[in-house]
C-alpha positions in Angstrom: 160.1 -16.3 169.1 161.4 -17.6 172.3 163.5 -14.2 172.9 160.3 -12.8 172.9 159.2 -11.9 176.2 155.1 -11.5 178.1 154.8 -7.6 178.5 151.0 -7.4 178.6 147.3 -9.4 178.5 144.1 -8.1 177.5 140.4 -10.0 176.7 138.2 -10.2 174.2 134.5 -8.1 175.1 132.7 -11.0 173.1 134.1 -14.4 172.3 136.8 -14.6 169.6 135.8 -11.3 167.9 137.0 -7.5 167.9 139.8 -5.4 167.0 142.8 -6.0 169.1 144.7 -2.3 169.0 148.4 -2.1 170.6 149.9 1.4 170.8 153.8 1.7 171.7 157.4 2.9 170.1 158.5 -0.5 169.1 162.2 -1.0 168.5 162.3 -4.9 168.3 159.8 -7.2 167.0 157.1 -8.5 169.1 153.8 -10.7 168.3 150.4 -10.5 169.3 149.1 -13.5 170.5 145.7 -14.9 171.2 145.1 -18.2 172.6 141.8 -20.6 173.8 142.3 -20.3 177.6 143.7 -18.3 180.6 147.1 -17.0 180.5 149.5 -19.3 181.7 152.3 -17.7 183.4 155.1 -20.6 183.5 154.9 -19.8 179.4 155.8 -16.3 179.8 159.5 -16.2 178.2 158.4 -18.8 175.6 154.8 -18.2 174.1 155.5 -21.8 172.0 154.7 -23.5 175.0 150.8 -22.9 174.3 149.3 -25.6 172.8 146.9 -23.7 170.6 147.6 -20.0 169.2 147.2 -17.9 166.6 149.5 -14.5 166.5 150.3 -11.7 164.7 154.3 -11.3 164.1 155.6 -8.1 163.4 159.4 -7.1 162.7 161.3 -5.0 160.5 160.8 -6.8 157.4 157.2 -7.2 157.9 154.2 -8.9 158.8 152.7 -12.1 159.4 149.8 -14.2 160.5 150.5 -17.8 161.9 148.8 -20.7 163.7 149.5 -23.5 166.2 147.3 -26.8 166.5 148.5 -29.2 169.3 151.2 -31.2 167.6 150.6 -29.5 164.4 153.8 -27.3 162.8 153.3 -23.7 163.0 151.3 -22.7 159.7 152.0 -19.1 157.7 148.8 -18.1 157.1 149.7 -14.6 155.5 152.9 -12.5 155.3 153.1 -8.7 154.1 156.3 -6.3 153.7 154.7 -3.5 155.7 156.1 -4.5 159.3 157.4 -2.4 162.2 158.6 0.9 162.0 161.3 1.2 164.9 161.6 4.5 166.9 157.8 5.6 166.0 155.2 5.5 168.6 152.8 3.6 166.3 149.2 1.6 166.7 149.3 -1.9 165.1 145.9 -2.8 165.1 144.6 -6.8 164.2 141.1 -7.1 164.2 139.4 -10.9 164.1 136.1 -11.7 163.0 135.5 -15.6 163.6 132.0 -14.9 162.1 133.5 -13.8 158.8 136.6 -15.9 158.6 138.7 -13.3 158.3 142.2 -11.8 160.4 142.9 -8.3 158.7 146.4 -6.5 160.4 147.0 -2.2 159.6 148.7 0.4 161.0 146.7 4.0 162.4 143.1 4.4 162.5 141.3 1.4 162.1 139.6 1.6 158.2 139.4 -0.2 155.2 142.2 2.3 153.6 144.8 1.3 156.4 144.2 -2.6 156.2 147.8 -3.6 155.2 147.3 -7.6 155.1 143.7 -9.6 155.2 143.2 -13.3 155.2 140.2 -15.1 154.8 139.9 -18.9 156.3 138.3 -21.2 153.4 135.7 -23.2 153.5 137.4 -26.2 153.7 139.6 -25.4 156.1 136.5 -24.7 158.6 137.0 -27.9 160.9 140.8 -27.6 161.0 140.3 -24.1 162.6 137.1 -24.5 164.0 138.8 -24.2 167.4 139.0 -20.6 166.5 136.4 -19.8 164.2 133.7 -21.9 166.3 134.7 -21.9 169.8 132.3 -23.2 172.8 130.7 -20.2 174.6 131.9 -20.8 177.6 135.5 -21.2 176.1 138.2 -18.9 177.7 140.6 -16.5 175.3 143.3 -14.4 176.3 145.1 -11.7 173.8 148.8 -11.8 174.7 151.6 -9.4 173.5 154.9 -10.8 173.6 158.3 -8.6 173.2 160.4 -6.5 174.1 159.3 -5.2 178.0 161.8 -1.8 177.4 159.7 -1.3 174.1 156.6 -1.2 176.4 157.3 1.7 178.3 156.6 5.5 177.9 159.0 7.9 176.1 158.4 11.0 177.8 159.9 13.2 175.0 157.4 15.4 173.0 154.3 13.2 174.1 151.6 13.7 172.2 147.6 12.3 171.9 149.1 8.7 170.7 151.5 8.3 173.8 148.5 8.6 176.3 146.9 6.0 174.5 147.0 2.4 176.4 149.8 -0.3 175.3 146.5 -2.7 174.2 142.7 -2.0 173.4 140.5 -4.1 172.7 137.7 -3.6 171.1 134.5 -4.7 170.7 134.1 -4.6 167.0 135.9 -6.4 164.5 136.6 -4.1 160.9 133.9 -5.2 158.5 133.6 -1.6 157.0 134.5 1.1 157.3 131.5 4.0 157.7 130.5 7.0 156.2 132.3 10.5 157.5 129.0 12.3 155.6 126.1 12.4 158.4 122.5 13.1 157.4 119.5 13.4 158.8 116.3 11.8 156.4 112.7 11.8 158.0 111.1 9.3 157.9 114.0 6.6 157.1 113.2 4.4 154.5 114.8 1.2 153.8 116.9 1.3 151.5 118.7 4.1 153.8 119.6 1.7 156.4 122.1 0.1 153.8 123.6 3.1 152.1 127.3 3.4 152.2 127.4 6.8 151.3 126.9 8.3 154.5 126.5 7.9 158.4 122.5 7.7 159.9 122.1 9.9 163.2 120.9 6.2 164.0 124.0 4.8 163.4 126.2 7.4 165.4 128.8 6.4 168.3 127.1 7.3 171.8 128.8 10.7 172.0 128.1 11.8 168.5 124.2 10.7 168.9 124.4 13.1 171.9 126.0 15.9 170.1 124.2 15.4 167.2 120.7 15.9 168.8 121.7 18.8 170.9 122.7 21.0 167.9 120.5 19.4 165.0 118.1 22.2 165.1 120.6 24.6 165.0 119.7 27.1 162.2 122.2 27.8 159.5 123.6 31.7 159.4 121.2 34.7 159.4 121.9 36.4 156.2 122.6 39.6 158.1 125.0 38.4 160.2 126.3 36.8 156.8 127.0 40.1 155.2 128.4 41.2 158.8 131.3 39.1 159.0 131.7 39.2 155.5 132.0 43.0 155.7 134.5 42.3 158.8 136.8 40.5 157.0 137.2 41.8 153.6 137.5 45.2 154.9 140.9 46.7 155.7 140.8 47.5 159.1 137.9 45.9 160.7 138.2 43.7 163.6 138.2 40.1 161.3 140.0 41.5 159.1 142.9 42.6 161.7 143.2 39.5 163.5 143.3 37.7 160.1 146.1 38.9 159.3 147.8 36.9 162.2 146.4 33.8 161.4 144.5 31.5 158.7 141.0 31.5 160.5 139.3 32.3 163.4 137.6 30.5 166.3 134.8 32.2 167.4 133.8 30.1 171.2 130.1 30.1 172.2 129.9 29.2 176.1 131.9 28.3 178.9 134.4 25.5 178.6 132.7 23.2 180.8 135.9 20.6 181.2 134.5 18.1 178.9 136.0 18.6 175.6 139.3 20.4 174.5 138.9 24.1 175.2 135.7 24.8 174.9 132.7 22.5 173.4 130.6 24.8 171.2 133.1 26.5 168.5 132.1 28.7 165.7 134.7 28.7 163.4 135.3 31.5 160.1 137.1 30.2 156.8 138.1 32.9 154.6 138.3 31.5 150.9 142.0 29.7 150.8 142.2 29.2 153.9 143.3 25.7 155.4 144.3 24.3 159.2 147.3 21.7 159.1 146.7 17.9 159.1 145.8 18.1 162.7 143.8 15.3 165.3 141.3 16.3 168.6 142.9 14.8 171.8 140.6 11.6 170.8 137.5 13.1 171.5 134.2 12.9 169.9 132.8 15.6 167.9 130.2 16.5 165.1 130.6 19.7 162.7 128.0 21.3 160.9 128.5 24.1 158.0 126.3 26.9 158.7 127.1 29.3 155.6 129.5 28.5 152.7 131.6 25.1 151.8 134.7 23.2 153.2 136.7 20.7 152.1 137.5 18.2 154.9 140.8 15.3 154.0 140.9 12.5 156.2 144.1 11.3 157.0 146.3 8.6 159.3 146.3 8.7 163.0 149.1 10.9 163.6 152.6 8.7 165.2 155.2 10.1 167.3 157.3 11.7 165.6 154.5 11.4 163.1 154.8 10.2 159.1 156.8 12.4 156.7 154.4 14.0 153.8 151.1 12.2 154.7 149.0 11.5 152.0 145.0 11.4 152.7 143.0 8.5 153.3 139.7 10.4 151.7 138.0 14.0 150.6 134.8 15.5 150.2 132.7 18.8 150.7 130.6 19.6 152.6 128.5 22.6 152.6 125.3 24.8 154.1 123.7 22.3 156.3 125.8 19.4 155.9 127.2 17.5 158.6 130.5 15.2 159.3 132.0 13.4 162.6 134.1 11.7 163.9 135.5 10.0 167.6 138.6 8.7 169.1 138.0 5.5 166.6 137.1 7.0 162.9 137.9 10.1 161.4 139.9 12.1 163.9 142.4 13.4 162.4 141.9 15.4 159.3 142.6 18.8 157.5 140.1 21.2 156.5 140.3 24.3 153.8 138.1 26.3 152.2 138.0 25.5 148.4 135.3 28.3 147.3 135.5 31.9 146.8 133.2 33.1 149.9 134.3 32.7 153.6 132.9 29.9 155.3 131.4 29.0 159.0 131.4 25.8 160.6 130.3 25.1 164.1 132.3 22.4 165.8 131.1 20.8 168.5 133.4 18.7 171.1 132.9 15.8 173.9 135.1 13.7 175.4 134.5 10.0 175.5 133.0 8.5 178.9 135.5 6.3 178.8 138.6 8.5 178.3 140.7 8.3 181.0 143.0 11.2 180.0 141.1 13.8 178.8 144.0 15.3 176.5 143.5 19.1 176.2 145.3 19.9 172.8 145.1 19.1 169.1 148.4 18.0 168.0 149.2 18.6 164.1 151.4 18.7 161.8 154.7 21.4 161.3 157.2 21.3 159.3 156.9 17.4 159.5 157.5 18.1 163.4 155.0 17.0 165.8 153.2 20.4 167.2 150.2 21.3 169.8 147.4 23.6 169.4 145.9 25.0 172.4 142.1 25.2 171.2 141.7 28.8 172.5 139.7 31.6 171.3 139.7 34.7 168.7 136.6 36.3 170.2 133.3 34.9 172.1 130.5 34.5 169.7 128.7 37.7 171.6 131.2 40.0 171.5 132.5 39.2 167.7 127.9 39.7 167.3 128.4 43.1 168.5 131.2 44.2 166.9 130.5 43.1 163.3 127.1 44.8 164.0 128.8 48.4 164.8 130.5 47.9 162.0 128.0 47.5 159.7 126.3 50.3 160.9 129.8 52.2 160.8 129.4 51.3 157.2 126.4 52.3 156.5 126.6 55.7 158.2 129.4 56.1 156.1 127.6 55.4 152.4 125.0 57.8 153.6 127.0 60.6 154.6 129.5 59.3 150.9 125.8 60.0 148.8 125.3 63.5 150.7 129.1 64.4 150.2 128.5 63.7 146.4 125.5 65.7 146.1 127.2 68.3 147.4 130.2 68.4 145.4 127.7 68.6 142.3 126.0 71.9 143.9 129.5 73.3 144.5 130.3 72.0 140.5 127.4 73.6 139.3 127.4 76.9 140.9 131.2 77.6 140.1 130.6 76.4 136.4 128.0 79.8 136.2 130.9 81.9 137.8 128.5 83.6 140.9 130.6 82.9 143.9 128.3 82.9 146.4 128.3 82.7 150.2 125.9 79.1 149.0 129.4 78.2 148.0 131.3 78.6 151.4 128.4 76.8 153.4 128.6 73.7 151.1 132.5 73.7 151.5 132.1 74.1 155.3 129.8 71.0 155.1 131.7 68.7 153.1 134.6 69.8 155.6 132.4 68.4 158.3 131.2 65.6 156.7 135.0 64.5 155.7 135.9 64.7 159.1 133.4 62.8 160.4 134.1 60.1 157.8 137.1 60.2 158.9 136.7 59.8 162.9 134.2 56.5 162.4 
């Protein structure tokens, strides 16, 4: 370790407890290192000169967790094959919990499903650790990354949402679970709510999701005229939906002004047709919360997408959601997913966007997944939710103008059947003709 080199320092937010995150395109190994005082700067080309450490090794051939007592020998606490993956902007995320005993070590996202090696102090080991399970409050910790300082730096090629992310994070949280991406709303809240896995409480929400979630919780779900609107829009050849469906897989319908806190704008209604499906994409790290106002969708959670990002991702978890169903997510859990629509019935979502207060970059694009390429999506719009309102509506009409004047044109027809069938021609006969002329015409000009 003593090629390693001090790139970067970072604190705990509470005393020996969080999720240490560090984001950068390693090519050489490096260790994160946290130890029971203030950085000392004569140690910075040899980390082994601390007394008292515990780190996080990664290299090529893998992972592992190992401690440093005084005099002690370094001690392998835990190794795992799943180690560095060089020329990939990647986050390698450790999260310690001295209140559980436990150092867990994964790649992405930090969840349960991307915990690649866990290790649990025992028991009896308590007072050989204690210095770092039980440490005085007023004790001093430092996280440390030793490594590699040209692995540190930005690569300026293709940047995308991960290579605006800072080289470490720390946060305040260690990973004891990981939540529900199902939100619901239950009034009153009983008990046995507050300790349901199966889904995420309004109560429970990160800050910018409780804020989203109360400004559009009483948002009602579809009108059923409007329903049969767009449904008209899009199945029929011709129609506005249906034209600019044929360009892409489904539409983004914006309601408001972007207002520069969110990418593109923050209010977004957006129309599934049934197959349709968006790539494996993420949100510029924002916050957001989506609700289904008319129809199903199935939403896939997957990895934090890397630079360039993972080939053939496989996803993390899957559900449904439909008609008045809700599901979030933030710059933390659940931000990078894929949605399609399963059923046989279009369906409408309204997404709803924020950035962090804390987000120092405010990135304005999705990036996704092409051809196992790393792409952007500028969150644009199809139509503004007024205009799409109107024109759905004058079709509609359009339509049923058209099944009137279809029944008069048939009645007609009959007349003109019937009074040729008794062999009179009649001049009865040349004013119906003239009329189902005009009527055809007219047909034809809506």
């Amino acid at each position: 370790m003593a090629s390693k080199q001090f790139c970067e320092k970072a604190n705990f937010q509470t005393c020996f407890k969080g999720t240490i995150c560090c984001t950068s395109k390693f090519d050489k190994p490096f260790s994160l290192v946290i130890v029971p005082e203030e950085k000392n700067d004569e140690f910075d080309d040899n980390l082994e000169k601390y007394e008292n450490y515990v780190a996080l090794n990664i290299g090529p051939d893998g992972a592992e967790f190992k401690i440093k007592l005084g005099e002690d020998k370094l001690e392998t606490l835990k190794t795992c094959s799943n180690g560095l993956e060089e020329g990939v902007r990647q986050t390698y995320w450790w999260s310690y919990d001295k209140d559980g005993k436990k150092l867990k070590y994964g790649k992405g996202h930090t969840m349960d499903k991307t915990t690649l090696m866990s290790y649990a102090f025992e028991d009896s080991s308590y007072d050989k650790f204690k210095l770092f399970l039980n440490p005085n409050t007023n004790c001093r910790s430092t996280v440390l990354l030793y490594g590699s300082l040209k692995d540190c730096k930005q690569d300026k090629i293709n940047e995308g949402s991960i290579d605006y992310e800072p080289l470490i994070l720390v946060n305040k949280e260690p990973l004891t679970f990981t939540p529900s991406p199902i939100l619901k709303e239950f009034k009153p809240v009983e008990l046995d709510d507050l300790d349901e896995a199966g889904y995420t409480l309004p109560i429970k929400l990160p800050l910018e999701c409780e804020k989203i979630f109360k400004n559009i919780k009483n948002i009602k779900v579809l009108d059923p005229h409007l329903i049969n609107q767009i449904r008209n829009s899009i199945e029929t050849e011709g129609l506005k939906l249906n034209e600019v469906l044929k360009e892409k897989s489904y539409l983004r319908i914006t309601i408001g002004e972007n207002r520069g806190n969110s990418p593109g704008c923050p209010n977004v209604l957006e129309i599934w047709p049934a197959g349709a499906e968006s790539p494996i994409h993420n949100h510029g790290r924002c916050s957001a919360v989506i609700k289904v106002l008319h129809g199903s969708i199935q939403c896939s959670i997957f990895n934090k997408i890397t630079n360039p990002p993972a080939k053939s991702p496989e996803h993390l978890d899957m559900f449904v959601a439909s008609e008045g169903d809700y599901t979030w997510m933030n710059d933390r859990w659940f931000q990078t997913h894929q949605l399609k629509n399963v059923s046989d019935d279009y369906c409408a979502t309204l997404q709803c966007y924020q950035y962090a207060p804390e987000d120092p970059t405010h990135y304005p694009q999705f990036d996704y997944y092409k051809h196992e390429e790393l792409a952007k999506f500028e969150p644009g719009s199809d139509l503004t939710f007024e205009k799409m309102k109107k024109i759905v509506a004058r079709e509609w009409e359009d339509k049923a103008q058209n099944e009137v004047e279809e029944r008069k044109l048939v009645d007609i027809k009959r007349r003109i059947t019937s009074l040729n069938s008794s062999g009179i021609q009649t001049k009865d006969i040349k004013n119906l003709e003239s009329r189902v002329k005009r009527i055809e015409d007219l047909k034809n000009f809506i």
